[in-house]
PAZA-938945 format. One line per field, with one value per residue (C-alpha): x, y, z; residue in three letters. Coordinates in nm, 3 decimals. Layout:
N
px: X; ...;
py: Y; ...;
pz: Z; ...;
r: ALA; ...;
//
This chain:
440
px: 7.685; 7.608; 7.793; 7.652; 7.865; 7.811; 8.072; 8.156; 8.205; 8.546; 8.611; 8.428; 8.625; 8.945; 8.849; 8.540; 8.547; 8.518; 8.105; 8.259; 8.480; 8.314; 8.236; 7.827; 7.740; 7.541; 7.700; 7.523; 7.513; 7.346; 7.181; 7.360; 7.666; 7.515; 7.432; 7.819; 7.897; 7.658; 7.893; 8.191; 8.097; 8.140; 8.482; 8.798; 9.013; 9.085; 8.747; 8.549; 8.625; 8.567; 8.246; 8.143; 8.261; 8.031; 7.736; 7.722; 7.781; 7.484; 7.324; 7.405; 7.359; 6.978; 6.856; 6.879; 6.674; 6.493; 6.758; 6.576; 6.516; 6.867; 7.063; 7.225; 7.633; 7.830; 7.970; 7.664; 7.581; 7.345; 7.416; 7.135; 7.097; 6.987; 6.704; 6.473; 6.618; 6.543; 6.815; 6.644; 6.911; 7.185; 7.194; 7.145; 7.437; 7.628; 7.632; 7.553; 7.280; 7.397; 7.688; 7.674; 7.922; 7.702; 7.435; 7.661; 7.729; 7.446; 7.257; 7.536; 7.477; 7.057; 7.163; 7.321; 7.060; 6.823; 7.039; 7.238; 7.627; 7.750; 8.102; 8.157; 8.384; 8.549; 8.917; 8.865; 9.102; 8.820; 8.516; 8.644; 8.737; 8.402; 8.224; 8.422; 8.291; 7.941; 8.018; 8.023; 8.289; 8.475; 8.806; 8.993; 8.938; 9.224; 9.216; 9.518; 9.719; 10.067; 10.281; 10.463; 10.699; 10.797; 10.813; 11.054; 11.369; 11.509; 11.888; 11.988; 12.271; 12.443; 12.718; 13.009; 13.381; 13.694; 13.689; 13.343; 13.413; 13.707; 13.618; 13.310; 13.500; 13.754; 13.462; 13.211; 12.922; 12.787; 12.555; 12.279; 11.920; 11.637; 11.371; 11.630; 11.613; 11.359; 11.463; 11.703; 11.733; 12.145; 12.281; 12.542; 12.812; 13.045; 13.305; 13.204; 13.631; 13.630; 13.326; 13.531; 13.578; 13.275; 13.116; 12.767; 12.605; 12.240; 12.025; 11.947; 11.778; 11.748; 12.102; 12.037; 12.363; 12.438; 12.677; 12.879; 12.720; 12.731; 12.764; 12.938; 13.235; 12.990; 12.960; 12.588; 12.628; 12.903; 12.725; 12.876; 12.677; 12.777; 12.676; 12.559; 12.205; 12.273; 12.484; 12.244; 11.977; 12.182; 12.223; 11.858; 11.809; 12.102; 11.991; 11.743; 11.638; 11.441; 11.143; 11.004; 11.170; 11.080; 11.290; 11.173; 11.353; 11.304; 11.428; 11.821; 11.875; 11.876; 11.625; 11.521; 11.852; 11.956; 11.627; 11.646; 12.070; 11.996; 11.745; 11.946; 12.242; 12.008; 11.857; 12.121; 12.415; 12.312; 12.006; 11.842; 11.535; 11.408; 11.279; 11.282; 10.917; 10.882; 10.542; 10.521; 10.153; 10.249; 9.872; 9.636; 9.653; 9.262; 9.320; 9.370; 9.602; 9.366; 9.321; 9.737; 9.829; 9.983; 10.056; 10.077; 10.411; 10.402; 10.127; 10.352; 10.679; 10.456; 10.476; 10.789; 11.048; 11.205; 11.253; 11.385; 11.658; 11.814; 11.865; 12.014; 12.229; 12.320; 12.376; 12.603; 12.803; 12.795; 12.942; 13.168; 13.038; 13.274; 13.165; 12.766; 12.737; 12.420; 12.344; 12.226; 11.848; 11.887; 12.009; 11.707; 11.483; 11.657; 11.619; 11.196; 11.164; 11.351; 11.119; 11.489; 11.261; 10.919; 10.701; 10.333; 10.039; 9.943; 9.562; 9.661; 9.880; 9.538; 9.457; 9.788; 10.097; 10.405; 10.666; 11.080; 11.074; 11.224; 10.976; 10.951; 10.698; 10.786; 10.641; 10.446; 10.344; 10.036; 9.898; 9.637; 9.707; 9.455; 9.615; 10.000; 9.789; 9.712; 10.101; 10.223; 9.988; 10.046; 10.382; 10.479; 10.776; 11.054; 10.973; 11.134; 10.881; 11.067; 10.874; 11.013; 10.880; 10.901; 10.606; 10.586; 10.561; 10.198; 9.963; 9.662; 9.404; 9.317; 9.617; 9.862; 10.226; 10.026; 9.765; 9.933; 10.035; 10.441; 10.448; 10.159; 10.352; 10.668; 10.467; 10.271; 10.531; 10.853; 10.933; 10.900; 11.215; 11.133; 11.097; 11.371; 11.364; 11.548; 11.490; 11.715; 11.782; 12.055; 12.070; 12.332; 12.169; 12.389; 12.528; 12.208; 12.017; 12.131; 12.084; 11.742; 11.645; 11.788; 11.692; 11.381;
py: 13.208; 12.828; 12.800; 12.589; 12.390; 12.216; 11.949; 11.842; 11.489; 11.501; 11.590; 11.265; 11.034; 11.197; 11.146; 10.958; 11.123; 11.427; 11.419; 11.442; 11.712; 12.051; 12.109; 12.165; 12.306; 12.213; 11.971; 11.992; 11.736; 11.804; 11.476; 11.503; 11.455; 11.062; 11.052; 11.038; 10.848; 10.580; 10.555; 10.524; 10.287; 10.006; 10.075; 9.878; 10.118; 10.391; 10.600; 10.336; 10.202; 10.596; 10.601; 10.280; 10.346; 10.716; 10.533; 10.302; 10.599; 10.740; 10.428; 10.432; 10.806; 10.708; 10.519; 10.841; 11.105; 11.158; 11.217; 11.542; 11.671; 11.591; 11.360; 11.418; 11.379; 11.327; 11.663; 11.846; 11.986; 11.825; 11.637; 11.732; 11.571; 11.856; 11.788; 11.966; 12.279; 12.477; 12.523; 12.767; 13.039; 12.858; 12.954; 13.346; 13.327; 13.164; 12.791; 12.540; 12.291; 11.962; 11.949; 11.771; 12.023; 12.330; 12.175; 12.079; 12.463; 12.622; 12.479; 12.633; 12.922; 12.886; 12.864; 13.202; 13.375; 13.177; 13.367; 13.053; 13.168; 12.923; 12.798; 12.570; 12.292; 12.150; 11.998; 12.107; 12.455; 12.547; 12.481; 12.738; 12.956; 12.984; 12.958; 13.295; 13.479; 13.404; 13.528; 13.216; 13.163; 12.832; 12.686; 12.356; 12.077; 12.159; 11.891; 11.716; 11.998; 12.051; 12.387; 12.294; 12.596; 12.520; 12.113; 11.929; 11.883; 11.609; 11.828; 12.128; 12.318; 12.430; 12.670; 12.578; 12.599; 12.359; 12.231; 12.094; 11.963; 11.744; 11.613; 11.499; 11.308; 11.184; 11.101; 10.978; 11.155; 11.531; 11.582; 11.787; 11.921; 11.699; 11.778; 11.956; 11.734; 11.523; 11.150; 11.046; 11.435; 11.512; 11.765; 11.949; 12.099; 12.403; 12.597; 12.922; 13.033; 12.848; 12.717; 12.434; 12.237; 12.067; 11.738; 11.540; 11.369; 11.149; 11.229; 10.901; 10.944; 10.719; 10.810; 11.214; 11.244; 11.331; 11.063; 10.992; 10.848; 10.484; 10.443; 10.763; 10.553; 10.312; 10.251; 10.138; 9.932; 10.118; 10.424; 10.651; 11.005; 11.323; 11.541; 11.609; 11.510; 11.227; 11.108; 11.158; 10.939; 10.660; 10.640; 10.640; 10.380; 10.148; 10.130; 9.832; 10.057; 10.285; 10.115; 10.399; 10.641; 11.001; 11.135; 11.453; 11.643; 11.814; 11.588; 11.479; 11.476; 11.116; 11.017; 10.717; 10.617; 10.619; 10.448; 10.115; 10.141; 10.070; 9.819; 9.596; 9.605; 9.521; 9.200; 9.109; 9.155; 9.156; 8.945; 9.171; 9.135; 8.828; 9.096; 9.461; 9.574; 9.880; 10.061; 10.395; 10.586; 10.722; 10.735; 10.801; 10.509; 10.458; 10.386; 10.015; 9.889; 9.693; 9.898; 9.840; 9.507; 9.225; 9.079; 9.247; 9.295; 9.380; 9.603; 9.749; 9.797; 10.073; 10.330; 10.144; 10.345; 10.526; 10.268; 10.072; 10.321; 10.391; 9.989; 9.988; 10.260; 10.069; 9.740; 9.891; 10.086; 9.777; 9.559; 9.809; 9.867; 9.644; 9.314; 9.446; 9.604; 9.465; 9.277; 9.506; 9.430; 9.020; 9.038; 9.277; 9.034; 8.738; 8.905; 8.980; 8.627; 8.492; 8.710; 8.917; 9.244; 9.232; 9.561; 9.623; 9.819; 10.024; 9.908; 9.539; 9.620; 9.638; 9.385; 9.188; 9.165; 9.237; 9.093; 9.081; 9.354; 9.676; 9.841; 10.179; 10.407; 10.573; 10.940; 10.913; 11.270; 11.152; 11.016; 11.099; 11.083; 10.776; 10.609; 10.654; 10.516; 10.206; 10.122; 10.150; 9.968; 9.699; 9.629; 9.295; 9.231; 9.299; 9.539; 9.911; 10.093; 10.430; 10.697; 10.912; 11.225; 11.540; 11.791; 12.045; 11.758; 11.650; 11.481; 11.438; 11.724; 11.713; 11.738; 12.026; 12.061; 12.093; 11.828; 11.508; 11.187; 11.223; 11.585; 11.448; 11.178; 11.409; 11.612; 11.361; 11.074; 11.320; 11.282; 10.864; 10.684; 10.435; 10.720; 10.927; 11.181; 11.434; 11.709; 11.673; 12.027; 11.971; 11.804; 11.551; 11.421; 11.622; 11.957; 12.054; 11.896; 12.109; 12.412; 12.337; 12.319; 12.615; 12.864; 12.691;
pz: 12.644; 12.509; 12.167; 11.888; 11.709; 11.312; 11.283; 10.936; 10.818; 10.819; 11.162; 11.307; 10.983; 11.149; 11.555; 11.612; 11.983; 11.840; 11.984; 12.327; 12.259; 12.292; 12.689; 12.763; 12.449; 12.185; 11.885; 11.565; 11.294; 10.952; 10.816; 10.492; 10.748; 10.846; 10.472; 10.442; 10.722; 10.550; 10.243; 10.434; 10.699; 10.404; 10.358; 10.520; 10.581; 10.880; 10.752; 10.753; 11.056; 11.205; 11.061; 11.198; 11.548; 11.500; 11.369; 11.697; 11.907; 11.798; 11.839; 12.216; 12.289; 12.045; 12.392; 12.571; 12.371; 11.998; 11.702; 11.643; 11.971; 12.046; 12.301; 12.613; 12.639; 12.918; 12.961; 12.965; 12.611; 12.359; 11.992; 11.784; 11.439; 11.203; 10.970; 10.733; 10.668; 10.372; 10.076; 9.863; 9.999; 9.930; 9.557; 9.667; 9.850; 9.554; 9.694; 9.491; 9.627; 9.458; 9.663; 9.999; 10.127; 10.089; 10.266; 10.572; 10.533; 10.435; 10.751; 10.967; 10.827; 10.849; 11.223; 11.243; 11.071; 11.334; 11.599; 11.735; 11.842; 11.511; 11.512; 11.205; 11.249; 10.936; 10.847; 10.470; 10.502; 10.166; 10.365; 10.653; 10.406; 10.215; 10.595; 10.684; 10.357; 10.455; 10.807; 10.985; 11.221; 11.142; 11.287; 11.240; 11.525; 11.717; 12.010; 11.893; 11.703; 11.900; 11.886; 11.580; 11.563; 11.927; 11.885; 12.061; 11.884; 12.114; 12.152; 12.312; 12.328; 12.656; 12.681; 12.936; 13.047; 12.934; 13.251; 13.284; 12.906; 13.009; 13.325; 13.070; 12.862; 13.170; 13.382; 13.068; 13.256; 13.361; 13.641; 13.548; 13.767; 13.787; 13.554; 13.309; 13.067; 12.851; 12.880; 12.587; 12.518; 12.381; 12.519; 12.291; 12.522; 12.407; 12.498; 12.579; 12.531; 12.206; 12.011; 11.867; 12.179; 12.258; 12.349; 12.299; 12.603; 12.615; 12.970; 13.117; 13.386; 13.578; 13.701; 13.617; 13.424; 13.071; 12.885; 12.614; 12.313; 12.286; 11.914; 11.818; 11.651; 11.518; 11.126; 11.038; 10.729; 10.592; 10.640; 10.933; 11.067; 10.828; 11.136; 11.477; 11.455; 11.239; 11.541; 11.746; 11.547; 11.484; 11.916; 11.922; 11.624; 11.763; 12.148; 12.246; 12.550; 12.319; 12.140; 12.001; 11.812; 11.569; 11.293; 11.192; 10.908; 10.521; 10.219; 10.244; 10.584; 10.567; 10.809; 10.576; 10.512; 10.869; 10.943; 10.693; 10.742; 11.163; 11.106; 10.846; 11.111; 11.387; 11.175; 10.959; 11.162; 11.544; 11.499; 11.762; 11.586; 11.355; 11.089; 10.937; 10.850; 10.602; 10.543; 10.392; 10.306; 10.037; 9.970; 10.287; 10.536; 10.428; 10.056; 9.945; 9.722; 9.546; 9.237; 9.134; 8.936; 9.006; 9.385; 9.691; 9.687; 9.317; 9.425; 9.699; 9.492; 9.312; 9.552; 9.787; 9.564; 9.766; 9.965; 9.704; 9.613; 9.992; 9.999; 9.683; 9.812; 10.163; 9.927; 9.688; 9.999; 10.208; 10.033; 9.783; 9.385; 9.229; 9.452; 9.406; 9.078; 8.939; 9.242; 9.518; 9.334; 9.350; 9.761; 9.839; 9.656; 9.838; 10.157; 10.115; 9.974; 10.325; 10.505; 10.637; 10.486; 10.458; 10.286; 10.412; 10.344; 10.700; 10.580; 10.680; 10.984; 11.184; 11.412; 11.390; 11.696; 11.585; 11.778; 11.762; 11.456; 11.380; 11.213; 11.024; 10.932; 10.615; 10.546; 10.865; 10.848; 10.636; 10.927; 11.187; 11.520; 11.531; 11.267; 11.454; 11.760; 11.597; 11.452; 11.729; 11.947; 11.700; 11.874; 12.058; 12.272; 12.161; 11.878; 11.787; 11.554; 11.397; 11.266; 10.984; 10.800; 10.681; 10.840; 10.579; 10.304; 10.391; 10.120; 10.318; 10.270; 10.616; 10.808; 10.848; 11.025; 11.334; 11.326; 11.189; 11.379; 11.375; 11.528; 11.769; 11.843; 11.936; 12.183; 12.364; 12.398; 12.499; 12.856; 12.808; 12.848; 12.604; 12.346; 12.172; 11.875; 11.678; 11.401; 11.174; 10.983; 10.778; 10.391; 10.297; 10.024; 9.759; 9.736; 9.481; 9.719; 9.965; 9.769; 9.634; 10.017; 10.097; 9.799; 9.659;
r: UNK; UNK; UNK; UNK; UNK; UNK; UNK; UNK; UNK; UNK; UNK; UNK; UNK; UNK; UNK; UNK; UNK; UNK; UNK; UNK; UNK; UNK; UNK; UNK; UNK; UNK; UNK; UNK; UNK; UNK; UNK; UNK; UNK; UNK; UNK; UNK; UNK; UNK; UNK; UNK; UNK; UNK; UNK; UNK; UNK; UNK; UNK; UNK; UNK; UNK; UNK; UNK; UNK; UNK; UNK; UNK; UNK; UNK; UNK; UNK; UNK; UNK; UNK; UNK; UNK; UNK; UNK; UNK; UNK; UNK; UNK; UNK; UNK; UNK; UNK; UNK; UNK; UNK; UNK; UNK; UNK; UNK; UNK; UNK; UNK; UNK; UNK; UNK; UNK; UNK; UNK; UNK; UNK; UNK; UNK; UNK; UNK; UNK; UNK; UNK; UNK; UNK; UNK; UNK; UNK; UNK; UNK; UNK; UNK; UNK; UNK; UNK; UNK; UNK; UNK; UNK; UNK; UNK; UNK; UNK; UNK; UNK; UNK; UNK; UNK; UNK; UNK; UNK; UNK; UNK; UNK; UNK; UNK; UNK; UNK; UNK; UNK; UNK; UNK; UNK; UNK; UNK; UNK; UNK; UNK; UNK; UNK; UNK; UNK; UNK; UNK; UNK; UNK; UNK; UNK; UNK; UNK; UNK; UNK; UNK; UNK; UNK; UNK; UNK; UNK; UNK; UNK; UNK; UNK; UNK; UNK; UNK; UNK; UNK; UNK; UNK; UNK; UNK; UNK; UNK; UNK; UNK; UNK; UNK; UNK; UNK; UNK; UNK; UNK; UNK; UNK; UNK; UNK; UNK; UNK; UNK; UNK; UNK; UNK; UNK; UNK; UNK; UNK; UNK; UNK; UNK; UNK; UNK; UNK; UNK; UNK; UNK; UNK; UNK; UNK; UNK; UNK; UNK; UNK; UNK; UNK; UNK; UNK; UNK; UNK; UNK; UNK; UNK; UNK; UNK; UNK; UNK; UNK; UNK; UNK; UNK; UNK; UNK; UNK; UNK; UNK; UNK; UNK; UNK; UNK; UNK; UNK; UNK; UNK; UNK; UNK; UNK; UNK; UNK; UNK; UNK; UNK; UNK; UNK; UNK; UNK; UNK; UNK; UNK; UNK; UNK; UNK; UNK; UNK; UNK; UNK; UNK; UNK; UNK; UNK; UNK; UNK; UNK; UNK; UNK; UNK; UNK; UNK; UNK; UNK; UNK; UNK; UNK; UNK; UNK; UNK; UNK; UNK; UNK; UNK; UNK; UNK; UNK; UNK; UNK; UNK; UNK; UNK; UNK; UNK; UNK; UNK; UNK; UNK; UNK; UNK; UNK; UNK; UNK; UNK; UNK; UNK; UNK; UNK; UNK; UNK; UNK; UNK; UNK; UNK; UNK; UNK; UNK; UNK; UNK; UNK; UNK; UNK; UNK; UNK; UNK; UNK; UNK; UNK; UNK; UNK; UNK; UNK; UNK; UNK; UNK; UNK; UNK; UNK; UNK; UNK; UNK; UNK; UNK; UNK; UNK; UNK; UNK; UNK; UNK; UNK; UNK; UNK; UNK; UNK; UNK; UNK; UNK; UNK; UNK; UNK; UNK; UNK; UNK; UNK; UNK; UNK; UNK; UNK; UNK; UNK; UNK; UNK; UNK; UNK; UNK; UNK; UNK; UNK; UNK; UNK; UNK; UNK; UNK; UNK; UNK; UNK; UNK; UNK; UNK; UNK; UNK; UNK; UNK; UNK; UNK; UNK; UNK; UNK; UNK; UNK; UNK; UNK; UNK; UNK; UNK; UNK; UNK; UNK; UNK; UNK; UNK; UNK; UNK; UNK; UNK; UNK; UNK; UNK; UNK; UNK; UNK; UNK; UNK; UNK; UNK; UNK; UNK; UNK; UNK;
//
């Protein structure tokens, strides 16, 4: 049986493929759904660049068929733009007609009474809900949602004998099965006989060994790992071979820190890379920061806090309190005015080749997929974008643990050897910190 399916605006402003994504069915879209599209297409941001790319679909797919009659798509189904319908239920059924969201709704629900097989497609968790108390079958788009109680965590444990642990460290390597491990996947080794004695390896495979860590002894600017995971993300951060790499954990477990601590050691001190670039949306990646006073990098220092405070911290440790008291502020400045650190808004990233930086992506669980897409295909040779973020910590109204671009990111790009990642699960931050996280 053919399904029919109403796509809300917000589905097409998150994945303008979306119109190619439901098999050979029928795709429905209400005309108060292009009346939207029409505002946003004006914008300059990640919407409005969604809506645009929709519109000229439409425009394409308009050479093939009548808007109201409906157009062929490549799969086999139809895209039917809905109009005419009649409102005067919607205030029977407790909907309010002056909002453009009840009409998206109402005519899915027009459709059902009509006998059509309805399945309302929305990203708005309220618009499901009030589609499932009028009996209309609704669900989120799920064509890029991952497993996110089964995402990668980029380590594994593995229990084995003393034995296979010393020759390990006597050897520096530990032959393992092919297709065992994920590229750049650690490998925590213990003793079954006694827990304490264990070792950490990194799978590289083109050899299809596990090996030592590289930087285990290494101190980042003054800052050196406070556990196993942080270990492991400082190998990842500190190794040209990886370009790409994902820090996934819940506040304190210093995935920011470790992030801007790596980066400053690979500009300032190794010169690996001729800058460190720091972006953060705070606010979606489609607002602008327009609206805030002063300069853009006035305008940026508004919502680059955070930021702000872990370099203070680095400063201040780097180069011991006494020496930097009162001065950790005037070096940061010193280094954004020598172009050392530069802050940018994702909005302006587009379009632009970044080459020879170490970039990070700040809270990068407020993006789409789409919007993670375009970062990183921003990079030029010689460039190592980080992604940090905390999953259950997500602004955006349309995105969930599942849907947004740093969990996506995990899934899809594990299994590349330019890519590494770890969840970090453990709070250093303070020992309230660590309570709050735990308790609260």
């Amino acid at each position: 049986m053919k399904k029919t399916f109403v796509l809300d605006t917000n589905v097409l402003l998150h994945n303008p493929d979306s119109l190619r994504s439901f098999a050979d069915n029928t795709v429905i879209l209400p005309i108060e759904v292009l009346e939207e599209l029409d505002k946003f297409k004006r914008d300059h941001d990640e919407k409005g660049r969604n809506a645009r790319v929709v519109i000229r679909l439409l425009d394409d797919m308009r050479q093939e068929g009548e808007p109201g009659k409906g157009f062929p798509l490549e799969n086999g189904g139809t895209l039917k733009v809905l109009t005419g319908m009649d409102y005067g239920l919607a205030e029977e059924i407790g909907l309010s007609k002056a909002s453009t969201d009840n009409k998206i709704l109402l005519s899915a629900f027009l459709l059902k009474k009509q006998g059509e097989h309805v399945i309302f497609v929305s990203k708005d968790i309220n618009a499901r809900i009030k589609a499932d108390a009028l009996g209309i079958n609704s669900v989120d788009f799920e064509k890029q949602k991952v497993d996110f109680e089964h995402l990668y965590s980029g380590w594994r444990t593995l229990e084995s004998d003393r034995k296979s642990i010393d020759e390990f460290y006597r050897t520096k390597e530990f032959k393992v099965a092919e297709g065992e491990f994920y590229p750049n996947e650690f490998c925590l080794m213990v003793d079954k006989e006694d827990p304490k004695h264990t070792s950490i390896g990194r799978y590289k495979q083109e050899f299809g060994i596990l090996m030592p860590l590289i930087f285990n002894k290494t101190q980042v600017m003054s800052i050196r790992p406070k556990n196993k995971e942080q270990a492991m993300a400082i190998e990842l951060l500190l190794n040209n071979d990886i370009s790409l790499v994902t820090l996934v954990g819940s506040a304190g477990t210093g995935k920011t820190l470790l992030a801007l601590a790596a980066g400053l050691q690979k500009v300032v001190k190794d010169k690996s890379f001729s800058g460190l670039l720091v972006s953060r949306p705070v606010m979606p990646l489609g607002r602008d920061i327009g609206y805030l006073p002063g300069t853009k990098e006035e305008k940026l220092e508004s919502w680059m806090g955070p930021i702000f405070d872990n370099l203070d911290y680095i400063f201040n440790l780097d180069k011991g309190d006494r020496e930097m008291k009162g001065k950790t502020r005037t070096t940061i400045d010193s280094y954004i005015e020598e172009q050392i650190i530069e802050l940018e808004a994702l909005t302006f990233m587009r379009g632009r080749s970044i080459p020879n930086r170490f970039i990070i992506i700040d809270e990068a669980q407020n993006m789409t997929p789409h919007e993670v897409k375009t970062v990183i295909s921003r990079a030029g040779n010689n460039t190592k974008i980080i992604l940090t973020g905390d999953p259950y910590q997500i602004d955006n109204p349309y995105l969930d643990s599942s849907s947004n671009g740093l969990t996506y990111c995990v899934e899809k790009m594990k299994g590349q050897r330019m890519f590494g990642h770890i969840t970090l699960t453990r709070s250093e931050r303070s020992p309230l910190a660590s309570l709050a996280a735990e308790l609260l």
